[in-house]
C-alpha positions in Angstrom: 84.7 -71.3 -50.5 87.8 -71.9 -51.7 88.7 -70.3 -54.8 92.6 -71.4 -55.5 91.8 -73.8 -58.3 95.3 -73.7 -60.5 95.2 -72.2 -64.0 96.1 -75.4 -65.8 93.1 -77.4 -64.1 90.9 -74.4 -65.3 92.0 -74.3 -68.7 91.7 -78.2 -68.7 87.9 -77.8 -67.1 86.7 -75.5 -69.8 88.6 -77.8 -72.9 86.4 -80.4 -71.9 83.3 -78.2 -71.1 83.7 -77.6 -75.0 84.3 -81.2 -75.9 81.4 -81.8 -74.5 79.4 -79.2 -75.5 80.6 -80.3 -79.4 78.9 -84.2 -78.4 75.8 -82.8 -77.1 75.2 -80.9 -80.5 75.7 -84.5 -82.5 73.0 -86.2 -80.1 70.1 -86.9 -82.2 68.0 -88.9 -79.2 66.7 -87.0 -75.9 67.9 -89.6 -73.6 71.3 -90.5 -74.9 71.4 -86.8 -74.6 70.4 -87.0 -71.2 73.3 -89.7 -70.2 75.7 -87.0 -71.9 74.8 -84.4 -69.6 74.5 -86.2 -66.4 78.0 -87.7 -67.1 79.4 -85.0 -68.2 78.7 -83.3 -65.1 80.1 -86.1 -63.4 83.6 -85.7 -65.5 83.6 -81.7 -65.3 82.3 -81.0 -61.4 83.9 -84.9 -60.1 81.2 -85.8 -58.4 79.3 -89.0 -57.3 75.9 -88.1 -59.3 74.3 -85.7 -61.3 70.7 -85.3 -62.3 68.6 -83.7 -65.1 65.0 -82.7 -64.3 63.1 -81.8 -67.1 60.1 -79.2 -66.2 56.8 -79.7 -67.4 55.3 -76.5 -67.1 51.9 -77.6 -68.0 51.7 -80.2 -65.5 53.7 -78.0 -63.0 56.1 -80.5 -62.3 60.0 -81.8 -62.4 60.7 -85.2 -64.3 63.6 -87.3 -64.4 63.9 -89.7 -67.9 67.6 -90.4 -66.2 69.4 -90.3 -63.2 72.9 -91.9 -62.7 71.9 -95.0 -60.6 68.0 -93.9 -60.3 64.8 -95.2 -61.9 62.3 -92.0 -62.9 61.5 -89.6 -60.5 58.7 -86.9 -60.8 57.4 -84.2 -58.2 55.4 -81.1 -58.3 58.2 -78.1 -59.5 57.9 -76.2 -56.2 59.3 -78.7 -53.9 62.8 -79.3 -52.8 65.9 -77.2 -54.1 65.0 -77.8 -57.9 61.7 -76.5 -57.3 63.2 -73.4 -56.0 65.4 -73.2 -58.6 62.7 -73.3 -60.9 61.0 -70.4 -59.1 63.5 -67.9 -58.9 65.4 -68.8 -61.4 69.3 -69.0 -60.0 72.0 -71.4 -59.0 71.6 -72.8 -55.2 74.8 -74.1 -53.2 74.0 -76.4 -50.3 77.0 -77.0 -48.5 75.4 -79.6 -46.1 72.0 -80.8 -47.2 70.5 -82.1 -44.2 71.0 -79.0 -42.8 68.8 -77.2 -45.7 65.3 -77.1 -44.6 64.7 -76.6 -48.3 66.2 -79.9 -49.5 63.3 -82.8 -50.2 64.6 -85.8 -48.3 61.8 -87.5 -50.0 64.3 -88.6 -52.9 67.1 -89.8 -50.7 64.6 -91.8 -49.3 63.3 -93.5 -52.3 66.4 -94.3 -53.6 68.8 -95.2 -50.7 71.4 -92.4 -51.7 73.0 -90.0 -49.1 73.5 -86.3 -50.3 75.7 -84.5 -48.6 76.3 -81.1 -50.7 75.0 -80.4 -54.2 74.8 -77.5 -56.4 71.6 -77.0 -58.3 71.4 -74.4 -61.6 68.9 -73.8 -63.9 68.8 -75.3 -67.7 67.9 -72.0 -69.9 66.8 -72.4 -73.5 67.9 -69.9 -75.9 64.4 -68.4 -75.5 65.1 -67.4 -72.2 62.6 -70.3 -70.9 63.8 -72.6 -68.0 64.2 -76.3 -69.7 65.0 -77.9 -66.6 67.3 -78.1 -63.2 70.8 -80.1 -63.2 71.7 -81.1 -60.1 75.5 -82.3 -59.4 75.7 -84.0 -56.2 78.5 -85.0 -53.3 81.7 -83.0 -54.5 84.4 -86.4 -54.2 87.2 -84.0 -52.1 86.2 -81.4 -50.0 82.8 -79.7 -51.1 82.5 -77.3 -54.4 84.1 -74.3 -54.4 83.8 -71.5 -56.4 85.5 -72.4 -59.5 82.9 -75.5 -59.5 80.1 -73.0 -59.3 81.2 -71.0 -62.2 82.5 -74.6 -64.2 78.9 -75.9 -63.2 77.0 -72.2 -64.6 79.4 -72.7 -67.9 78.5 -76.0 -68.3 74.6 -75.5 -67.8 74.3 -72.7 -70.5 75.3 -75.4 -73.2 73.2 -77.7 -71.7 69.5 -75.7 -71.8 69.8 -74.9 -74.9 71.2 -78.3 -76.4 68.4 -79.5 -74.3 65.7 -77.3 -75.8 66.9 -78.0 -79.2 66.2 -81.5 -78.6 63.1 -81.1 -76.6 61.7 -79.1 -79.7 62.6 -81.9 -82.3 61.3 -84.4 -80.2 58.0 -82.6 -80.0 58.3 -82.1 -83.8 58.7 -86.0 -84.1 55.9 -86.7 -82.1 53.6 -83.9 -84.4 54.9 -85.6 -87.3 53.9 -89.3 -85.5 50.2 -88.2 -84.4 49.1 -86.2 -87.8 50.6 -89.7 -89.5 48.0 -91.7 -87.4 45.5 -88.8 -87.8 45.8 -89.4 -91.9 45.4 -93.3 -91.6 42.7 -93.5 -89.5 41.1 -90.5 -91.7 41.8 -93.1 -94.8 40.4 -96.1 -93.1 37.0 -93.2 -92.0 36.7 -92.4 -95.6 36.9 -95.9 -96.9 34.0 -96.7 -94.6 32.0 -95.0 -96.0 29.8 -95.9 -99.4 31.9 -95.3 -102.5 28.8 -94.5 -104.3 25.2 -95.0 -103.3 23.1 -98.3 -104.5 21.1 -98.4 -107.9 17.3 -99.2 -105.9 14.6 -99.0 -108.5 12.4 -95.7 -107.9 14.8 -94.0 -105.7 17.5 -91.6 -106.0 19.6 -91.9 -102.8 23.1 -89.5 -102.0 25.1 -89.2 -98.6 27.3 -86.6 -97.9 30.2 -86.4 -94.9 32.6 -84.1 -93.9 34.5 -83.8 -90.9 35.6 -80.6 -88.8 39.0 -82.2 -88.3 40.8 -85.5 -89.7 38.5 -87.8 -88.3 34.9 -87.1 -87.5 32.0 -88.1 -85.1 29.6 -88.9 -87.9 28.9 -91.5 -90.4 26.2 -92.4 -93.2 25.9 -95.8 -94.5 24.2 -97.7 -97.5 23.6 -101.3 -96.8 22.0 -103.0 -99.8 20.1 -106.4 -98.5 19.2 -109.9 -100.3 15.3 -109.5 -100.3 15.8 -105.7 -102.4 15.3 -103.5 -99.4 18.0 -100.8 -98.7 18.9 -100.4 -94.7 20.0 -96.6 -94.3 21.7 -95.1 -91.4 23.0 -91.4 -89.9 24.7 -91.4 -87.2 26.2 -88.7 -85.1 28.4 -88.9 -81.6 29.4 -86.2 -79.3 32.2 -84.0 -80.4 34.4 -84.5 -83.4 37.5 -86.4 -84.0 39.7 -89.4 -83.4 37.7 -90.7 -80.4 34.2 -90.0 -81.5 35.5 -91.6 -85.1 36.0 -94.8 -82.9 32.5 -94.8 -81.6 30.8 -94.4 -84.8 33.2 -96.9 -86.5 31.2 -99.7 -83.8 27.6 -98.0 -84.4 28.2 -98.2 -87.7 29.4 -102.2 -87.5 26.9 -103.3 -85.5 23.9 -101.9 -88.0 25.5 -103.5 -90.7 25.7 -107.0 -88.4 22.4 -106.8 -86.6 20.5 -105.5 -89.7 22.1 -108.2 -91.7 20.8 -110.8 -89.4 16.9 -109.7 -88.5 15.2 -107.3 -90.3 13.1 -106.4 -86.4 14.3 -102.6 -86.4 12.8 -102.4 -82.7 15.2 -105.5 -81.8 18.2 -104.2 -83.6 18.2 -100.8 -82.2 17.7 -102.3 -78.7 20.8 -104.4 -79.2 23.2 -101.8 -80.3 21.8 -99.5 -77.4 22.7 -102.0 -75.0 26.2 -102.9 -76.4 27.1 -99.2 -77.1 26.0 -99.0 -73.1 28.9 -101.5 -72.4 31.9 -99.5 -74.5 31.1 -95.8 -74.3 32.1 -93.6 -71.0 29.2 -91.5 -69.4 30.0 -88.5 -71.3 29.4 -90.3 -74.7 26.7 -91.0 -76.5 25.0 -91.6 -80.3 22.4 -89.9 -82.2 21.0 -92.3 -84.9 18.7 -92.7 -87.6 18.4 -96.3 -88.7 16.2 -97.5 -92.0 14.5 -99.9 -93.8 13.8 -98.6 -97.3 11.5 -100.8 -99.2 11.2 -100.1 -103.5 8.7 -102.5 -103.4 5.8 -100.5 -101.7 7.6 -97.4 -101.5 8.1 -97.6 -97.8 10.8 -96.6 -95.3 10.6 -98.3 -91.9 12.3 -96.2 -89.6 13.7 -95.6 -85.8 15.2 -92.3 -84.7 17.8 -92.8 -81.3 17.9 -89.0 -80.3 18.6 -87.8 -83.7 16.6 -85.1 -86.1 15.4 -83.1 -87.4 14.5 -86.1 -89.6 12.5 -84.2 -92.3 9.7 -85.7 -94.7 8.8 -83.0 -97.7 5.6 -84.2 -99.6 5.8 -83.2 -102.8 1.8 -83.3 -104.1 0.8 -81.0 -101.2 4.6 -78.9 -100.8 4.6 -79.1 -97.5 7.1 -80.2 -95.1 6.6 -83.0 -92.1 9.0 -83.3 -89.4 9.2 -86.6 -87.8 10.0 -86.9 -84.4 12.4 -89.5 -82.4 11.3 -92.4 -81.0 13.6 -93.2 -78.3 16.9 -91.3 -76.7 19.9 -91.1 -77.8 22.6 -94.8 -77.5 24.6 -95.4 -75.1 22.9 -93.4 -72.7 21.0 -95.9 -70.6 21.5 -100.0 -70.7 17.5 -101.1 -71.4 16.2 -98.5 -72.7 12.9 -98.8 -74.5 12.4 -97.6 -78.1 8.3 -96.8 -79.7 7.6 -99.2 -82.2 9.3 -98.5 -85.6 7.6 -95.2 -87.7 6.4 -95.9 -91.2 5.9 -94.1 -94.2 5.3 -94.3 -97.9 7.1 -91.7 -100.2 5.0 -90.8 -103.0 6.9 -89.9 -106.0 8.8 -86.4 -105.8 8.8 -87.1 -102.0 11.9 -86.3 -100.3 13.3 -87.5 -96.8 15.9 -85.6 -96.1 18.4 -86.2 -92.5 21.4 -83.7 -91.8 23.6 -83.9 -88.5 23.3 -80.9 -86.3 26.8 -79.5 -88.0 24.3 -77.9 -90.5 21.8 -76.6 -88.5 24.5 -75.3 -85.6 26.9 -74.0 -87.9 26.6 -69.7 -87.1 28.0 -66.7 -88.8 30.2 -64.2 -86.9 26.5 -63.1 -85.0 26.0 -66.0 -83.5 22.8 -66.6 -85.4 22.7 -70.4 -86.7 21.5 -71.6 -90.2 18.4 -73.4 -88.5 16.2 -75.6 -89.8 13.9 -73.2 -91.8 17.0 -72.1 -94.0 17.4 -75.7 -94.6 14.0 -76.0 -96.0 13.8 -73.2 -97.8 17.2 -74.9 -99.1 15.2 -78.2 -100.0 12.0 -76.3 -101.5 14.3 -74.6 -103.9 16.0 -77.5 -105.2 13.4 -80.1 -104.7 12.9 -81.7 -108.7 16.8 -81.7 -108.7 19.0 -85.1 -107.6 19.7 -85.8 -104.6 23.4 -85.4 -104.6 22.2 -81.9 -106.5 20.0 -80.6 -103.1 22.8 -81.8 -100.8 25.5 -79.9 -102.8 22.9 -76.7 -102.3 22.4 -77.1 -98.7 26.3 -77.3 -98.3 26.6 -74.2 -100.6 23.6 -72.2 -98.7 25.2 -73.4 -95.1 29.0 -71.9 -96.1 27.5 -68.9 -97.9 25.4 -68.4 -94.5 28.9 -69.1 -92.3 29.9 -66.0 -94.1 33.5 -67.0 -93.5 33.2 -68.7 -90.1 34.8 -71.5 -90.1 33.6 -75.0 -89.8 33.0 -76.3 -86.3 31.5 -79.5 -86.4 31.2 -82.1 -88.6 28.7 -82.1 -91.2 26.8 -85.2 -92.7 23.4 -85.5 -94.9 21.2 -88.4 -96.6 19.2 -87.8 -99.1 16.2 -90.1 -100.1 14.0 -89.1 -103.4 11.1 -90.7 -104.7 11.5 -90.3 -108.8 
């Protein structure tokens, strides 16, 4: 290589290695930033193109936002002379491409362009961690010699970590952006559900709902009707946050519209089955209670999709019932049959009490879980108080229980009390 590059061109090279350098700092955007670099290296190293590939480590693969004259470009990070630069980490000469059974002709291909000779260095953040490749291609003259090399080396440790600091704002921005989205649709959650629970003669009624994250999988619902009655739902879908939020958002609207139509439980839940069939993936599915409270007679009509314990505690006799489900869980299975309705009457001081399986899962450091006999030793304790007074005990008894473990699902209870 020739190394007789003149003082005054050298001086020259590094001026506007640090006029550049000085732009790249003011750059607020990742892919203006990117233009910068690639034509910087095009004005420092005179050559016909120059590329950035950002690497992905995650996805094990080199990116292009940018190329002078190129759409995109993406490929796994250990092909081709970026992806060796990437593995070992140092600056690659290839005086004639072609000739470099390393070089991925791939690209060339793709986009038309001859390569001749290139140089390819490694973009270091200030962390030490490799940010990307630059690749400078087709020296104008004769080839790059070694004053290029070292110009090209100079110029790539201002650009990793310029590139880095960008890279981590951009992520930051992005952070900022999702946990934004994450509050509204947390917002538009909450205001689903009841603001307070309905006035029904004879009845106390109280719903609870918290989420293990921003959003949650679970839902309760008060839907006072024209004719007195009182539909009541709890709902739970797999797993916990924004996407299960969706799904119970449309279980939740499609109650409300099908019980608002028909009071035929057996009909209703059908219907929603079947629709929920249409919308969810194969991995998702609902647990729900849906009911038809009555003050008239003192009944509650009821259907069970998968979902319990659904537990009945008759006062007169102190004794608990546990009702089972009648039917599987939505979403599961497009016709599924459902048994007919279950009815009961509460008697007064009777208790129907419906949790989501946050409660009954959620374990202490052990692995032991709270269960469904601490719940109703919970319930027997508190059972003449309110029912927003036994749900705030079963929360208390579950967290003193967790011992400090940390919520892990969400967590969602009705209470229904016969005064």
């Amino acid at each position: 290589m020739n190394d007789s590059t003149p003082t005054s061109r050298r001086v020259a090279d590094l001026l506007t290695v640090l006029e550049v350098s000085r732009e790249l700092a003011a750059t607020a955007d990742l892919v203006p930033l990117l233009r910068k670099i690639e034509q910087a290296a095009l004005q420092v190293l005179r050559c016909e193109r120059a590329t950035v590939f950002l690497f992905d480590p995650v996805a094990g693969e080199l990116f292009s936002r940018f190329a002078t004259g190129v759409d995109e470009i993406r490929f796994p990070a250990d092909q081709g002379i970026a992806g060796e630069v990437v593995r070992t980490g140092a600056v690659i000469e290839v005086p004639v491409a072609y000739a470099d059974p390393r070089f991925n002709r791939e690209i060339d291909r793709r986009t038309g362009f001859r390569t001749r000779n290139m140089i390819a260095l490694p973009l270091i953040g200030f962390d030490g961690a490799t940010v990307g490749v630059l690749q400078v291609l087709n020296k104008v003259d004769d080839g790059f010699d070694a004053w290029d090399r070292q110009l090209a080396e100079t110029l790539g440790g201002q650009v990793g970590v310029v590139l880095q600091r960008q890279l981590l704002l951009e992520q930051y921005a992005e952070k900022q952006r999702l946990q934004a989205d994450l509050n509204i649709a947390r917002d538009i959650q909450r205001n689903l559900l009841p603001e307070r629970p309905p006035e029904v003669p004879g009845f106390d009624l109280a719903g609870f709902n918290q989420p293990a994250d921003e959003t949650g999988g679970d839902c309760y619902d008060f839907i006072p009707l024209e004719d007195g009655c009182v539909g009541i739902t709890i709902a739970d879908a797999t797993g916990h946050g924004i996407g299960p939020a969706l799904v119970i958002a449309e279980c939740r609207a499609l109650f409300r519209a099908t019980i608002g139509l028909s009071r035929d439980l057996a009909a209703n839940v059908c219907r929603i089955n079947d629709l929920l069939c249409e919308d969810l993936p194969s991995d998702r599915f609902v647990t729900a209670f849906f009911g038809l409270l009555n003050p008239a007679d003192g009944s509650l009509v009821h259907h069970s999709a998968g979902h319990g314990p659904l537990i009945h505690y008759r006062r007169a006799e102190d004794r608990f019932h546990e009702l089972k489900p009648s039917g599987i869980p939505l979403g599961i299975m497009r016709g599924a049959r459902f048994d007919a309705p279950q009815r009961l009457v509460l008697s007064p001081g009777d208790l129907m009490v419906l949790v989501t399986d946050g409660f009954l899962e959620w374990a202490r450091a052990d692995g032991e879980q709270f269960g469904a006999a601490r719940l109703e030793q919970t319930v027997r304790r508190h059972r003449d108080e309110t029912s927003a007074a036994i749900i705030a005990a079963i929360h208390e008894a579950v967290v003193s229980f967790a011992a400090g473990k940390p919520q892990a699902d969400d967590l969602t209870a009705v209470v229904i009390r016969r005064t």
